[in-house]
N, C-alpha and C positions, 0 to 999 in steps of 0.2 A: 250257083250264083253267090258269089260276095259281096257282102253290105260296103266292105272298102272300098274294093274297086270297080261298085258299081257309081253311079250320078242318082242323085236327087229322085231324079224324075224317070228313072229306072224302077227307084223301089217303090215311089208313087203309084206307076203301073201295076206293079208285083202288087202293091196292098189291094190293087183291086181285085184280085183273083183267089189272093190271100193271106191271112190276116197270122201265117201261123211263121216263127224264124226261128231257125238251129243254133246253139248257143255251145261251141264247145268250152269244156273249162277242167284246168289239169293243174300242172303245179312246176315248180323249178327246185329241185333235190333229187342229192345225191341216189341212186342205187346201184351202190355196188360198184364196186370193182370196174367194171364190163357195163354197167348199163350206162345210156348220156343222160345229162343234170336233167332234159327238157325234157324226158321220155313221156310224164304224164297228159303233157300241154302235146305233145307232138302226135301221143296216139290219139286224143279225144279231135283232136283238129282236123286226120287224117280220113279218122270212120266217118265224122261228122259232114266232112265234103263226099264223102261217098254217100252215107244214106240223101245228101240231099244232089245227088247227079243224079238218084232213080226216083227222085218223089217230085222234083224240081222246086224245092226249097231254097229261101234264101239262110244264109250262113254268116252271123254274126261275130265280130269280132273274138279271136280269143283269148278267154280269159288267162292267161301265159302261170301267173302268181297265186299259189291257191296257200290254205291252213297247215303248212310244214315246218311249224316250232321245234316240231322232236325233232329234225335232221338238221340242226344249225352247226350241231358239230361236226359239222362235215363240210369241207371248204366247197363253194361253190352255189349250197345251199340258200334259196329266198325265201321268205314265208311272210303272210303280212297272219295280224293278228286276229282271232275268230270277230270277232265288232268289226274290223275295219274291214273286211270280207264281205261281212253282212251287208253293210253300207255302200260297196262296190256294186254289186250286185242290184240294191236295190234301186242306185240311181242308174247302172243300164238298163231296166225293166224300165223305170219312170219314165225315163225319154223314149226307148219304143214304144212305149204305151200311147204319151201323148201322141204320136202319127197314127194309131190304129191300130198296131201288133198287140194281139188281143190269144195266142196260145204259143209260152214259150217253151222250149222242147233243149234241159241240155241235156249232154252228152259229157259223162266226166269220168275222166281216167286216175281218178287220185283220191283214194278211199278217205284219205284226213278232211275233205271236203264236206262230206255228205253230211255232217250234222249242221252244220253253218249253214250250207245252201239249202237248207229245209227249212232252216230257222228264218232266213232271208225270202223265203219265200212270204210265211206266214207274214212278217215285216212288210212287205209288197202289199199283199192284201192289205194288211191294215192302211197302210198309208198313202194306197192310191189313190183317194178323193183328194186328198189334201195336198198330192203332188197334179192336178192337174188332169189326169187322166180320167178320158170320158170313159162312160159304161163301167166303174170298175168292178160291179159283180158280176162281168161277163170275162173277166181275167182269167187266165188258167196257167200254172206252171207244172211244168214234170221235169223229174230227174232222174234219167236211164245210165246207169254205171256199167261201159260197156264191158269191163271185167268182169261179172255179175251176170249178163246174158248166159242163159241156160245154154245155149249150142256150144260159148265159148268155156265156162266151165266144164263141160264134158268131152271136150278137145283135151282142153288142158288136160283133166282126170288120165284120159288115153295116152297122152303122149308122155306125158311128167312123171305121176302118179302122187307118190308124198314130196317131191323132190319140187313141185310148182313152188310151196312156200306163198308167203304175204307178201313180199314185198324184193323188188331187184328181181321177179317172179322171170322164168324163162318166156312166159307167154308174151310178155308186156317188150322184153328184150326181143323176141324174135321178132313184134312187131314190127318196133324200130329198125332192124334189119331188113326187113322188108320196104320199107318206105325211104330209106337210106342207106342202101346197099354201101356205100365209097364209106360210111361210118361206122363199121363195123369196128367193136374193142378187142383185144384179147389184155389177160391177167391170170396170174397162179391163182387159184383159189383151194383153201380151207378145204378137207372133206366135211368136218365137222362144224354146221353151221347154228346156232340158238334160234327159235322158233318160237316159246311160247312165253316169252316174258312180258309183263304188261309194257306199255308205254306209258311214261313219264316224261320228266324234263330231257331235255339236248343231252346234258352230261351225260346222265342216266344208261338213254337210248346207245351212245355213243359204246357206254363201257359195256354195257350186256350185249352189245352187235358193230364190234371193232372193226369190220370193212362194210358194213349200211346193209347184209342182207340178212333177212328174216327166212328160215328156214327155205332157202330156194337153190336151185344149182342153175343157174342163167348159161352155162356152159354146153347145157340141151339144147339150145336155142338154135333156130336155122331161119335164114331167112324164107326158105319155102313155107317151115310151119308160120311162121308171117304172116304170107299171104292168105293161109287157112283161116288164121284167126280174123284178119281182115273182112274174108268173105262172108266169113260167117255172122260176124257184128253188124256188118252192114246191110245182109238180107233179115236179121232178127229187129233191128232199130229201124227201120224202112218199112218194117209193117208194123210196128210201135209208136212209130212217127203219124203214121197214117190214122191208127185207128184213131191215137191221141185227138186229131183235128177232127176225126168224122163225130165221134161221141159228144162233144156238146150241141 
């Protein structure tokens, strides 16, 4: 079930049974060569409608735009800044709040995220009395990075090995393969690809990792193993999702 295209008085209903909404949030930037700009926003969107077709969750808007400053040099590339993210965040939680959405559950495919949407949690907390929102010590938010699921790390491990990489990662490509078969890239790629440099500025990022990928060979990638990673994200986040609402 979708917040967009559901009616008012659809999710009216839904609050009465439950209080708890899936929240995917990903990012717009480059990876690689072969991977699409949308890959982050596309996989968190994609698990995120599957864990809630087995939990019967509703499924909020996605976040499309997440914290990808380091990949500006690269055409294509959105990123809004770590504050303005924060603030995104915190006024979609305030308005579900006020209706009743009382445990938020995302789902994020885009590692640059996770310190801002923690941060914007804590943010939430503080400031839900003051935005209106009744009960707010009954608020709860979680953030499950389905790259990070243990089932899907040890796919990857099996299928990749050293060759998965951080980032333009074959896992996160084969996804997209799978959920978009007709969009499939092909590109020469590098044998030799950098891995362990820190991140810095755009420029920076750009000259130590000249086509956007961080020790990965995305060229592994099949849309069957896709499907694997798919299935498995969505049976691991579906009993994650779950226990999330039964524990308060």
């Amino acid at each position: 079930m979708l917040l967009q295209r559901s009616t008012w008085p659809e999710v009216e209903a839904y609050l009465q049974q439950s209080d708890g909404i899936i929240i995917p949030i990903g990012s717009t930037e480059q990876h690689g060569p072969t991977g699409l700009i949308g890959t982050d926003a596309i996989c968190a969107e994609a698990i995120a409608q599957g864990v809630a077709d087995r939990t019967q969750a509703l499924v909020g808007p996605t976040i499309n735009v997440g914290m990808a400053l380091h990949h500006l040099g690269f055409p294509g590339s959105v990123s809004l800044r770590p504050s303005t993210l924060l603030q995104v965040i915190v006024d979609y939680l305030s308005s579900l709040a006020q209706h009743g959405f009382r445990h938020f559950y995302f789902i994020n495919g885009h590692g640059g995220n996770i310190a801002t949407v923690r941060a914007a949690f804590a943010e939430f907390y503080a400031v839900a009395g003051d935005r209106r929102c009744p009960e707010p010590d009954r608020l709860r938010c979680h953030l499950a990075n389905w790259f990070m699921v243990p089932a899907v790390t040890k796919l990857a491990r099996e299928l990749y090995g050293d060759e998965e990489g951080s980032h333009a990662t074959p896992s996160e490509v084969a996804l997209t393969q799978f959920i978009y078969p007709d969009s499939i890239k092909t590109a020469p790629l590098t044998v030799e690809v950098h891995s362990s440099h820190a991140i810095y500025a755009a420029d920076d990022f750009r000259r130590r990792y000249p086509d956007g990928r961080m020790g990965s060979n995305p060229a592994l990638a099949t849309p069957e193993h896709g499907q694997q990673f798919y299935e498995s994200a969505v049976a691991e986040l579906s009993q994650s999702y779950q226990a999330f609402l039964a524990a308060d």
